[in-house]
C-alpha positions as a printed NumPy array, in Angstrom:
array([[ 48.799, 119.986,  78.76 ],
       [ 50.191, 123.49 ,  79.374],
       [ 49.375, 124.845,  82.419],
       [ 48.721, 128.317,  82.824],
       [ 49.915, 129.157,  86.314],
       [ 53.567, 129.607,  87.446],
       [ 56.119, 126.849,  88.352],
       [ 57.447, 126.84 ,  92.14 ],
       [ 60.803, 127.259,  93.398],
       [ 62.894, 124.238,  93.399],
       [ 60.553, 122.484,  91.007],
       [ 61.885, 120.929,  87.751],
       [ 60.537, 122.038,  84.415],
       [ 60.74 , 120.442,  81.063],
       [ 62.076, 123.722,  78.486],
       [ 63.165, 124.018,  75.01 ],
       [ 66.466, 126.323,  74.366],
       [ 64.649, 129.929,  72.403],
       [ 67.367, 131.705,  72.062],
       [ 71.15 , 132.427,  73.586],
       [ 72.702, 135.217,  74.189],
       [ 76.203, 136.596,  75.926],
       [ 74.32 , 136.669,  79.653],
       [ 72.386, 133.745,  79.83 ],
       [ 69.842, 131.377,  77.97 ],
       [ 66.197, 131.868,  76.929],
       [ 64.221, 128.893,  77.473],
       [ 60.426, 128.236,  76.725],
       [ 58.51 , 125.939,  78.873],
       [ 57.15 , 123.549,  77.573],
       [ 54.368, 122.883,  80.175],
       [ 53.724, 126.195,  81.082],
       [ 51.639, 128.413,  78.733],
       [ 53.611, 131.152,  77.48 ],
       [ 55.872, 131.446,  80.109],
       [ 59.804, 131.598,  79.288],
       [ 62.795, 131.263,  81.339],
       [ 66.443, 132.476,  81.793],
       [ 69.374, 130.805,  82.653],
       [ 72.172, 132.881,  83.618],
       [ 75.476, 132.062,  81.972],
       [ 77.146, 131.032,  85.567],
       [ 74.179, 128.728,  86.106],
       [ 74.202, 127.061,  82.349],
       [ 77.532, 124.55 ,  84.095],
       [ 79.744, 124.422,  86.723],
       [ 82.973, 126.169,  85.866],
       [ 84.135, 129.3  ,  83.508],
       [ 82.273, 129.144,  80.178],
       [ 84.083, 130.422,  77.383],
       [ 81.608, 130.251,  74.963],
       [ 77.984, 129.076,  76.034],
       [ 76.874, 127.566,  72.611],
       [ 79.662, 124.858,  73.744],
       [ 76.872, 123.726,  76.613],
       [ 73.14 , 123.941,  74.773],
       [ 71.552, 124.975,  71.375],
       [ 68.63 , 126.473,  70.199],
       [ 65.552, 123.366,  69.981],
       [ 67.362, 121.958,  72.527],
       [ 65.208, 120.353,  75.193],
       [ 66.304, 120.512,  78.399],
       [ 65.475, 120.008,  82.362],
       [ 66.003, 123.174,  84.651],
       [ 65.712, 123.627,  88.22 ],
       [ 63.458, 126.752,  89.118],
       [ 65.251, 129.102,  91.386],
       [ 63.093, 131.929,  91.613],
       [ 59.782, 133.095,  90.367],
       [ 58.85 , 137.059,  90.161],
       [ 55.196, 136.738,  88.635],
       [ 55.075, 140.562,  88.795],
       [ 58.046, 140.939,  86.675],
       [ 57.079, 138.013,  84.782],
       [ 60.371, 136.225,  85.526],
       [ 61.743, 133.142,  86.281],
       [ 65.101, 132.193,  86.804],
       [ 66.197, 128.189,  86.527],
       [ 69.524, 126.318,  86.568],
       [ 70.474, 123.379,  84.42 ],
       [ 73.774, 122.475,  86.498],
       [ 71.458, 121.917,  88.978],
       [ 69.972, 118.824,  87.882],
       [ 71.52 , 115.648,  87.681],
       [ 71.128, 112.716,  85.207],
       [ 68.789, 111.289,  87.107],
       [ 66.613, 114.227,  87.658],
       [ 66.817, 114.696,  84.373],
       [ 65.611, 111.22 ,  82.94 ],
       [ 62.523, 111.106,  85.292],
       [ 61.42 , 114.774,  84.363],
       [ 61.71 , 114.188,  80.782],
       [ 59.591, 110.556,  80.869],
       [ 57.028, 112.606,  83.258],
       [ 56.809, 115.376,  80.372],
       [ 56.357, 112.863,  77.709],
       [ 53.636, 110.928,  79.767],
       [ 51.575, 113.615,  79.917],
       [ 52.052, 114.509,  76.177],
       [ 50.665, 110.478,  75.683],
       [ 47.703, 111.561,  78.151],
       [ 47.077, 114.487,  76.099],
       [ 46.81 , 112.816,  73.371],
       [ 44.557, 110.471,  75.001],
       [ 41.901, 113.022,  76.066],
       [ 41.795, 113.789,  72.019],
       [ 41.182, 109.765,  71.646],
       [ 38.423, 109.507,  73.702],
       [ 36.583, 112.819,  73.346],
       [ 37.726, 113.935,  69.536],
       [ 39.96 , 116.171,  67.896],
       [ 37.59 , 119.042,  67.877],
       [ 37.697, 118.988,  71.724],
       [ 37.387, 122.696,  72.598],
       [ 39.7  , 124.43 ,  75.382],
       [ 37.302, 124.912,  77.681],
       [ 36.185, 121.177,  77.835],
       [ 39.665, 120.104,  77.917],
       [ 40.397, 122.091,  80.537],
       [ 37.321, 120.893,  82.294],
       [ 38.342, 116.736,  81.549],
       [ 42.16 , 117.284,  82.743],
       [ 40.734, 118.976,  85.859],
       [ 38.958, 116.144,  87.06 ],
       [ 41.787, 113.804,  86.283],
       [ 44.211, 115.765,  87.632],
       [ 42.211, 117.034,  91.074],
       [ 41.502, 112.985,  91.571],
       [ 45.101, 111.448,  90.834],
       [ 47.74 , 114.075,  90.804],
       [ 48.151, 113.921,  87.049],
       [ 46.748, 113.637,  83.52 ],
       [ 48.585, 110.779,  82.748],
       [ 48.399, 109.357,  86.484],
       [ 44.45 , 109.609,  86.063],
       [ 44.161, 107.605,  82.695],
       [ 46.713, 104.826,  84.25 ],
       [ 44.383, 104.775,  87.551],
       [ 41.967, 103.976,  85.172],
       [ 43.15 , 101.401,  83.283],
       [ 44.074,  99.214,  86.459],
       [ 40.919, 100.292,  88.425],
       [ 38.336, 101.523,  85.362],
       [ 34.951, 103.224,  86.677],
       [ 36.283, 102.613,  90.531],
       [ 39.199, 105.192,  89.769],
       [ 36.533, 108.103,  88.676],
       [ 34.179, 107.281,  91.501],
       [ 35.044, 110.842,  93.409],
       [ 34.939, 113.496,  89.872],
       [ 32.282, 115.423,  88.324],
       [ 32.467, 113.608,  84.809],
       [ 28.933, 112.512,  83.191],
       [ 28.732, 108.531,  83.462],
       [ 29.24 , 108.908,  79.358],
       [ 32.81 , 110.479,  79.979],
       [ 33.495, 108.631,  82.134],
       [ 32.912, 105.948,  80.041],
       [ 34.758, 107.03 ,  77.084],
       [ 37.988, 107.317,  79.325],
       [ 37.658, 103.97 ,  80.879],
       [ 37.653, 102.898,  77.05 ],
       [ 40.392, 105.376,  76.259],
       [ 42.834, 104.098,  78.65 ],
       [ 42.08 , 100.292,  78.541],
       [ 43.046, 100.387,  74.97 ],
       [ 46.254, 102.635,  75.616],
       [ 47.822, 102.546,  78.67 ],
       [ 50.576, 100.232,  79.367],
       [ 50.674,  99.076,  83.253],
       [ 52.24 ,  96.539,  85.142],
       [ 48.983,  94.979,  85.957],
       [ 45.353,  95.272,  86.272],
       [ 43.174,  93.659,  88.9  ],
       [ 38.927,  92.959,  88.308],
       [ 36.769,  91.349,  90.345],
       [ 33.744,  89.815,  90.081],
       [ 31.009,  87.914,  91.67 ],
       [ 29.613,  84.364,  91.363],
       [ 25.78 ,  82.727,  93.066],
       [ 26.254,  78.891,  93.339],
       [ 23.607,  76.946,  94.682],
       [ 22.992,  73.32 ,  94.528],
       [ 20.261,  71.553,  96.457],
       [ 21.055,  68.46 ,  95.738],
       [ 22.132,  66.269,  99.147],
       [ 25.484,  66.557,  98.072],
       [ 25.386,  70.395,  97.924],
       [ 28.272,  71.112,  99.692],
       [ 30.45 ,  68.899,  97.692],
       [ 29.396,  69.989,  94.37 ],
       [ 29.888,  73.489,  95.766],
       [ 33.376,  72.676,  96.695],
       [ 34.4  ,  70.918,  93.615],
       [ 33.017,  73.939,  91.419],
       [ 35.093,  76.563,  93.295],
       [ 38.339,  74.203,  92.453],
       [ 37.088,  74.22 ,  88.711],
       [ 36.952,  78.01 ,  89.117],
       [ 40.53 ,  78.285,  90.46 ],
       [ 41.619,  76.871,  87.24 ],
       [ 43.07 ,  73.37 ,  88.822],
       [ 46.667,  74.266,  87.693],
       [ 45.634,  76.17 ,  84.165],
       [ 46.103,  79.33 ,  85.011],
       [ 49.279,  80.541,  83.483],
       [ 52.425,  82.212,  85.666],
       [ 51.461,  85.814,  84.774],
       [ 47.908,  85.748,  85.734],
       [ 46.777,  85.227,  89.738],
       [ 43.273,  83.874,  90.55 ],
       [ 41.895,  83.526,  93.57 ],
       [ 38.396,  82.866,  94.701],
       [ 37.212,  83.562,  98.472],
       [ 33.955,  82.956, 100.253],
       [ 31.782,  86.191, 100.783],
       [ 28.258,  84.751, 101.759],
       [ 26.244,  82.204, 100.729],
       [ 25.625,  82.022,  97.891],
       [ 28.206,  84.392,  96.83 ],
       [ 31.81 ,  83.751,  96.023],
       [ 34.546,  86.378,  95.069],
       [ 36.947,  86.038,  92.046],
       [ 39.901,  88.221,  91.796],
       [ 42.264,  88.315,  88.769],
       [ 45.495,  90.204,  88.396],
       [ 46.898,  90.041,  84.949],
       [ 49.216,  92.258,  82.561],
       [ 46.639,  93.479,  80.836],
       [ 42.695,  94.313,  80.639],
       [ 41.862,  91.807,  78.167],
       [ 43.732,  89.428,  79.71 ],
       [ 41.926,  89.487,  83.235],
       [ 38.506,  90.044,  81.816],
       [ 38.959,  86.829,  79.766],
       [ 40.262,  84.745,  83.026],
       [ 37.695,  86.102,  85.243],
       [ 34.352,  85.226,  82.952],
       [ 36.251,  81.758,  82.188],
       [ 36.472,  81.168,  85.95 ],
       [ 32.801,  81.337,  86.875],
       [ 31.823,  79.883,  83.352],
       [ 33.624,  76.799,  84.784],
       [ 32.195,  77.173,  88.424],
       [ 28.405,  77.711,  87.082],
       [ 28.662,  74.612,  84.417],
       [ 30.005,  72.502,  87.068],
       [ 27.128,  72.972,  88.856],
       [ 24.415,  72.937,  86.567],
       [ 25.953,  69.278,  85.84 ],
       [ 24.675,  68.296,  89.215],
       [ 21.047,  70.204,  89.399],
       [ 22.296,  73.215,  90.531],
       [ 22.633,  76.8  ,  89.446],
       [ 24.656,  79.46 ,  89.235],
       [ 24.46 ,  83.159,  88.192],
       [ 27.615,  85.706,  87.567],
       [ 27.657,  89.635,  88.324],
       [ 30.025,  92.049,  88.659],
       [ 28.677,  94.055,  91.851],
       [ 28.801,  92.699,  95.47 ],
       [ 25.158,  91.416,  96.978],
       [ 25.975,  89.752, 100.263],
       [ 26.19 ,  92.657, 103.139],
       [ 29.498,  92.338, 105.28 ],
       [ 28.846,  90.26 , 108.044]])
């Protein structure tokens, strides 16, 4: 997404080399709609320069600090000795995320997505989580939950839970859901018991995945997966109260699963 304000002082901006010349460098911005850049010469490296196309060449991507911003003369001067490796390596992965998210708001909404609607879509994501690309990860780990506060229709919203469940890597996601065991057989509280254990997986559950299941109110139990992926922790999480609601059927007793809390905090 290219934004179509102005960069801030100090901030770092992703650029591709335009054009060189005897005083300084031309660079486009790449996130910034039609807004271009110069680097004077003394700020292109530390030290004389005897000949600048030694340093960068045109196509070039590069990172730049932003030293100054004149939106009346429409300029703005950056520095590239001012950034560091570092600096550098986390602006550039930041740049390509949000190329990914772009690319994910075409997924989920199609390629004949007008400007306006984009514009509209990255808004919301960006006004709730700070990004594009921070708002479609949000929503892979938390789904609807992470949308909760925007203006999208319940159908967008929808089609960017999909979107981002099916593309965005994250270190883990985390679903919940609910179980209703009852049993009213004299041994009720045992049977109860024994199907929670069969819902924490009695030792099945592998290393990557963490289950736990907690008391809310009777009748309802909580079941909370973390797992690497989506898939992963949906599967877990229906397999858990499928083995909870069998066990007590066994003994006379039902059981019922949903996915929204019904028990009022004590």
């Amino acid at each position: 997404m290219r934004y179509s304000g102005w960069p801030e002082p100090g901030q770092l901006v992703v650029g591709k080399i335009a054009s060189l010349e005897d005083f300084g460098v031309f660079v486009d911005l790449e996130e910034y709609e039609g807004k271009e850049g110069l680097i004077h010469i003394s700020e292109v490296a530390s030290g004389w320069i005897k000949n600048i196309r030694d340093h960068v060449t045109p196509g070039q991507t590069v990172v730049c600090k932003v030293l100054d911003v004149d939106p009346d003369s429409q300029q703005i001067d950056l520095s590239l000795k001012d950034v560091n490796e570092h600096q550098h390596k986390e602006a550039i992965q930041r740049w390509k995320n949000e190329q990914k998210a772009d690319n994910w708001l075409s997924v989920a909404f199609g390629e004949d997505l007008d400007d306006e609607e984009y514009r509209r879509l990255a808004s919301e994501l960006i006004e709730a989580h700070g990004g594009l690309y921070e708002g479609f990860e949000q929503t892979a780990i938390h789904g609807e939950a992470a949308l909760e506060d925007t203006n999208l229709a319940a159908d967008e919203i929808t089609a960017i839970v999909e979107t981002a469940r099916e593309n965005v890597s994250v270190p883990y996601v985390s679903v919940t859901g609910y179980v209703d065991l009852d049993c009213p057989s004299p041994q009720g509280i045992d049977v109860i018991r024994d199907a929670l254990r069969e819902a924490e997986g009695d030792g099945g559950i592998p290393d990557d995945v963490e289950l736990s299941v907690t008391y809310v109110g009777a009748p309802e139990y909580r079941i909370q997966i973390n797992a690497p992926n989506y898939k992963t922790a949906e599967e877990h999480l229906e397999a858990s109260a499928e083995r909870a609601i069998v066990h007590v059927q066994e003994h006379g007793g039902g059981g019922e699963f949903h996915r929204e809390r019904r028990t009022e905090e004590a």
